[in-house]
N, C-alpha and C positions, 0 to 999 in steps of 0.2 A: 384521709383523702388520698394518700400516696400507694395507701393497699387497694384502692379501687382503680388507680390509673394505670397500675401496673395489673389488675385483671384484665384490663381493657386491651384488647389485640389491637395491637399496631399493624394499619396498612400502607403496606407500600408503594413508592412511588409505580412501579410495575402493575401494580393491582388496580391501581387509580386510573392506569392508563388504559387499560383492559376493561374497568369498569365502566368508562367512559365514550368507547370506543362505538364505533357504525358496525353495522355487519359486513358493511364493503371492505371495511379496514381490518379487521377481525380473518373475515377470509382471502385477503392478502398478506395477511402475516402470516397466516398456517399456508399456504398456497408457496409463500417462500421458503419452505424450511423444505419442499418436495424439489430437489436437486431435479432428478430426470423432468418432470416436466417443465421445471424454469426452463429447462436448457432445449428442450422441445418447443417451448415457446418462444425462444430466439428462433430458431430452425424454423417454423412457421413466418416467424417476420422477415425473417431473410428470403423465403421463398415468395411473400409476398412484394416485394420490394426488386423482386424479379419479374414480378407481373407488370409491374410500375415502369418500369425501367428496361423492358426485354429487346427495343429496338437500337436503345443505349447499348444494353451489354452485347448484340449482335454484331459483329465484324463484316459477314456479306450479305449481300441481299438472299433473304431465304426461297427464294423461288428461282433462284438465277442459276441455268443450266448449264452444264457441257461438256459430252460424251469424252472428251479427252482428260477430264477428270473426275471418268468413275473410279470408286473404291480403290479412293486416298487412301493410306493406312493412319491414324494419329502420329501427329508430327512432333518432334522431341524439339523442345527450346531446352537450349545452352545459354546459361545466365552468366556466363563469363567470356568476355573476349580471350584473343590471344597472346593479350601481352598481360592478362590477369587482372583486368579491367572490370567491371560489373554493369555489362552491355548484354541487356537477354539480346535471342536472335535467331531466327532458324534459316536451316539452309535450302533455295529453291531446289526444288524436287527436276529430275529430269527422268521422263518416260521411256522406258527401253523392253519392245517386243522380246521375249522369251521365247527362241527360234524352237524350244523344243515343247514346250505347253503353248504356246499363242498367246498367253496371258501378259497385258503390261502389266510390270513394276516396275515402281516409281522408286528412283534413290536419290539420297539426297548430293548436293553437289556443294559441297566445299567452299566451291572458289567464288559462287556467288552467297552472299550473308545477306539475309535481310533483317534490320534490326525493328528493336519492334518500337514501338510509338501512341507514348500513352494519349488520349484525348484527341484524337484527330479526325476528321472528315472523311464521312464515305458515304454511304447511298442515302436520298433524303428520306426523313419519314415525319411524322408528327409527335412531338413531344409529349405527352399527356394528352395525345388527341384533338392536343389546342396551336403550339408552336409548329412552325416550319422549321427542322435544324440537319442540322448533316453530322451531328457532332455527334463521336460514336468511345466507348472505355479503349479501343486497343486497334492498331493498325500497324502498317509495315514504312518504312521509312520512304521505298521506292517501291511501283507498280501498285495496282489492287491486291485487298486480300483474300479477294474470291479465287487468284491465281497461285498464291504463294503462301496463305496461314489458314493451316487447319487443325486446329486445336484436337477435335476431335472424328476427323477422316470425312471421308463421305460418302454419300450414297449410290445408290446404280446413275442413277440423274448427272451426279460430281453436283449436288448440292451440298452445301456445308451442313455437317451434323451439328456444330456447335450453334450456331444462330437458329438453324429451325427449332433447336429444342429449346431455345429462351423462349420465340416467340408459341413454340407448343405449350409452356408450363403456361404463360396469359391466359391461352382459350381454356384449359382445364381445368384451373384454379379458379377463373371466373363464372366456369359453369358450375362448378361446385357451391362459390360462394353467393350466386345468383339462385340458385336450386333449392340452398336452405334456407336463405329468406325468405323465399317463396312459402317454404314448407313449411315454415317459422310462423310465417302470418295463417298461414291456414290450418296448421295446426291447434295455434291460440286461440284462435278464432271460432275454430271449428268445435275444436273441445270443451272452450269455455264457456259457450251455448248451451252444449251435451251437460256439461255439470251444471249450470247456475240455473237452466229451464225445466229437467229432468223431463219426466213424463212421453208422450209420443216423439217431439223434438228429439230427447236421447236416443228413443230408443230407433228414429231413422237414423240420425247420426251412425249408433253402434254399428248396425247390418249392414250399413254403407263400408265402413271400416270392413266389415268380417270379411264382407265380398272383396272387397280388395287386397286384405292380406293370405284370404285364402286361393288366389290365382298364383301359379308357380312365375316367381317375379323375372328371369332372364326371359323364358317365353313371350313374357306379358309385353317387356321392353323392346324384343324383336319385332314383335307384331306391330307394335305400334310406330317401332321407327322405320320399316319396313312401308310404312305405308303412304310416309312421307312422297310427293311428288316428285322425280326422280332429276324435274328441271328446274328444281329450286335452287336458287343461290346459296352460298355459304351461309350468311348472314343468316338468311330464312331457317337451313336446319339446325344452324346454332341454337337461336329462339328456339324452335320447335321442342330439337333435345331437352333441351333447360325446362320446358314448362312440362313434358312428359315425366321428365327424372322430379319435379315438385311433384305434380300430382298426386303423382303412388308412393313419396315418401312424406309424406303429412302421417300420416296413418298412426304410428308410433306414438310420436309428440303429441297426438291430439288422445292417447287412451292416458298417458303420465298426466298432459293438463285436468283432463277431467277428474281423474282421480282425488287432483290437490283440491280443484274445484268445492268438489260434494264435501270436501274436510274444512273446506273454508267458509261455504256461502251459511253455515251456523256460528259463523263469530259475530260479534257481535260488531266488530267495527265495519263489516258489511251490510247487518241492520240498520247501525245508524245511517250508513250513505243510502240505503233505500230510504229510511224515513224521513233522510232530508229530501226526496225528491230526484237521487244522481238516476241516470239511464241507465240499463244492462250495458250498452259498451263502454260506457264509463268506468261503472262500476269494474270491469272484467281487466281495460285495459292500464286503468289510474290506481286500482288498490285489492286487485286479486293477483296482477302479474308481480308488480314487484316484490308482494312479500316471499315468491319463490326464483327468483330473477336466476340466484345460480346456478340452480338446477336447470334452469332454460339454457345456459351459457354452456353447464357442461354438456345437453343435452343436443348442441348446436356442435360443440367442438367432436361430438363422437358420429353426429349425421354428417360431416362433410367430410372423409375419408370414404362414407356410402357414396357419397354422390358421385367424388370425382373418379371409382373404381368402374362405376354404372355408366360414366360417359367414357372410361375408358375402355370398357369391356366390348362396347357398342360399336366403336367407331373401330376397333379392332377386328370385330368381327365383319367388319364393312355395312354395318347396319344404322349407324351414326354420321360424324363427321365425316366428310369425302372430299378428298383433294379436287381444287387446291388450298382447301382447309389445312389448318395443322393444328394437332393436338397429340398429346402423349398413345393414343390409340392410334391415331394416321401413323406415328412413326413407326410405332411396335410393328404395324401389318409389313412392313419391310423385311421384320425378322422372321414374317412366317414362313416364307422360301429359305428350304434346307440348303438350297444349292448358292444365293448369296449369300446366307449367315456362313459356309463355307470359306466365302470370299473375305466377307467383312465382319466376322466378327465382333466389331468397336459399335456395331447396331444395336445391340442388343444394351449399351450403354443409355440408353431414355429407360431401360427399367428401372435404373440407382435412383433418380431422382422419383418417380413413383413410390420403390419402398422405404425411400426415407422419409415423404411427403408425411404417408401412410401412417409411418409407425408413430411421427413427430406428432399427430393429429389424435391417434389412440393414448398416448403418453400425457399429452396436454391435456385430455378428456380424463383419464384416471385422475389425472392433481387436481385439476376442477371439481371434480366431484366427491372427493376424498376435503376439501375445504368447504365448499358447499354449506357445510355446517358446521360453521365455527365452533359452536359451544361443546361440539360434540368429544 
């Protein structure tokens, strides 16, 4: 009896818990062992939580003008007083003509300090779209800080760099995250039709697809944003944007669903839901999506760096968003003039947060799909 227990393999508590385990849990434990994109998926939430929060983290009002403070240069905070005290604080800037270029610069002046002051009141907005608040992450102890803190300079306008580019990251990230939902549902939608119905169904599906990814795609997006009404409100071309960048990017998503589709509609645990009587969108959306769920998730984190590059390229090229919109593309068009990137430089800072958006969203997308398959 004791020579048969000891043939017998001992399993581990490890083993048990592995054998036991969901797929969900399975590919978040392999999903954690890939550093770069844990750490890219922080990156992502942080930048979201910027979307959330953008009128909070903004200091002056992003549209609020005036010619006496064009191209601020970025402004140095000293996080130490004078007597060694740990009081951040910058010093108000005074403008002085340059009798021999005509150009103001702006220096900073010593004798007035303005310190800075966390949680304080400044221009009103709505909190999540729902609260009336004034309450803002940073201001200056005395005066506004549309006159005295700018973190990150300003523009030909002397609109603050730093607040417009919180509330630019909202519109860009939303139109992204709004874009592939869209393309998300009509992808699934679209494909899992193409797969579960096959026959003429597919095959309009397919051509539909062909024709679309065979149109050379930045053209395709000109033309069409291009065609937008030229006296439509912000709002209107936001929408607009958003449902053109879904449209023409389903296309992809909808060739990978069908794929699993045609692999799947022969199992049998999809015979049995037809033979109990389930519908085709039942069927497609209750017990053909989730058994490939993570490939949809990575398939979602690698289409939204598409998107938000497609409404940044757009509205850069003045084909998209159009002031007094603000989006990571309205800003960039600032930078196309050689003669103020001359002046100001510190413009060209709304690119950092694009290529880290970018890279955080490609990086998140390789770990997701490198777990995707547990067992593997």
């Amino acid at each position: 009896m004791s020579e048969l227990a000891q043939s017998v393999p001992l399993v581990t508590a490890a083993e048990e818990k592995v054998a036991a385990a969901t797929q969900l849990q399975l590919t978040w434990w392999r999903f954690r062992r890939h550093r770069l994109a844990l750490a890219s998926g922080v990156v992502v939430i942080l930048f979201y939580l910027v979307v959330v929060f953008a009128d909070f983290l903004a200091i002056s009002p992003p549209h609020s003008t005036n010619a006496a403070r064009s191209f601020i240069p970025p402004q140095k905070i000293h996080l130490f007083d004078s007597d060694g005290g740990f009081r951040p604080h910058v010093y108000a800037l005074k403008g002085q003509r340059d009798l021999r270029t005509f150009k103001l610069i702006y220096a900073p002046d010593p004798s007035d300090k303005r310190y800075l002051v966390w949680f304080t009141e400044g221009y009103a907005y709505k909190l999540l779209g729902l609260f009336d608040t004034r309450l803002h992450v940073l201001g200056i102890d005395r005066g506004t800080p549309e006159d005295a803190l700018f973190l990150l300079g300003t523009d030909q306008l002397g609109r603050d760099v730093w607040s417009r580019l919180m509330l630019a990251t909202r519109t860009s990230l939303t139109i992204g995250l709004v874009g592939v939902t869209l393309s998300l549902f009509l992808g699934v939608l679209l494909g899992g039709i193409s797969g579960l119905y096959g026959g003429m169904i597919d095959t309009v599906i397919q051509r539909v697809i062909e024709i679309l990814r065979s149109i050379p795609t930045i053209p395709l997006w000109m033309g069409l944003a291009a065609a937008l009404p030229a006296d439509w409100s912000s709002a209107q071309v936001y929408m607009a944007i958003t449902l053109i960048i879904s449209l023409i990017g389903w296309t992809e998503l909808a060739r990978v669903v069908r794929g699993r589709f045609l692999a799947l509609r022969e199992e049998d645990f999809i015979t049995a839901a037809e033979l109990l009587g389930a519908s085709r969108m039942r069927i497609i959306f209750r017990h053909m999506v989730p058994s490939f769920l993570s490939h949809i998730i990575a398939a979602i984190s690698l289409a939204l760096p598409a998107m938000i590059i497609s409404e940044t390229t757009l509205s850069f090229l003045g084909l998209g968003l159009r002031p007094p919109a603000i989006s990571w593309g309205v800003l960039l068009q600032d930078a196309q003039n050689i003669q103020a990137l001359g002046q100001a430089p510190w413009l060209l800072f709304v690119a950092v947060p694009v290529i880290a958006v970018i890279l955080a969203f490609n990086f998140l997308g390789d770990g997701l799909r490198d777990a995707a398959d547990p067992y593997g």
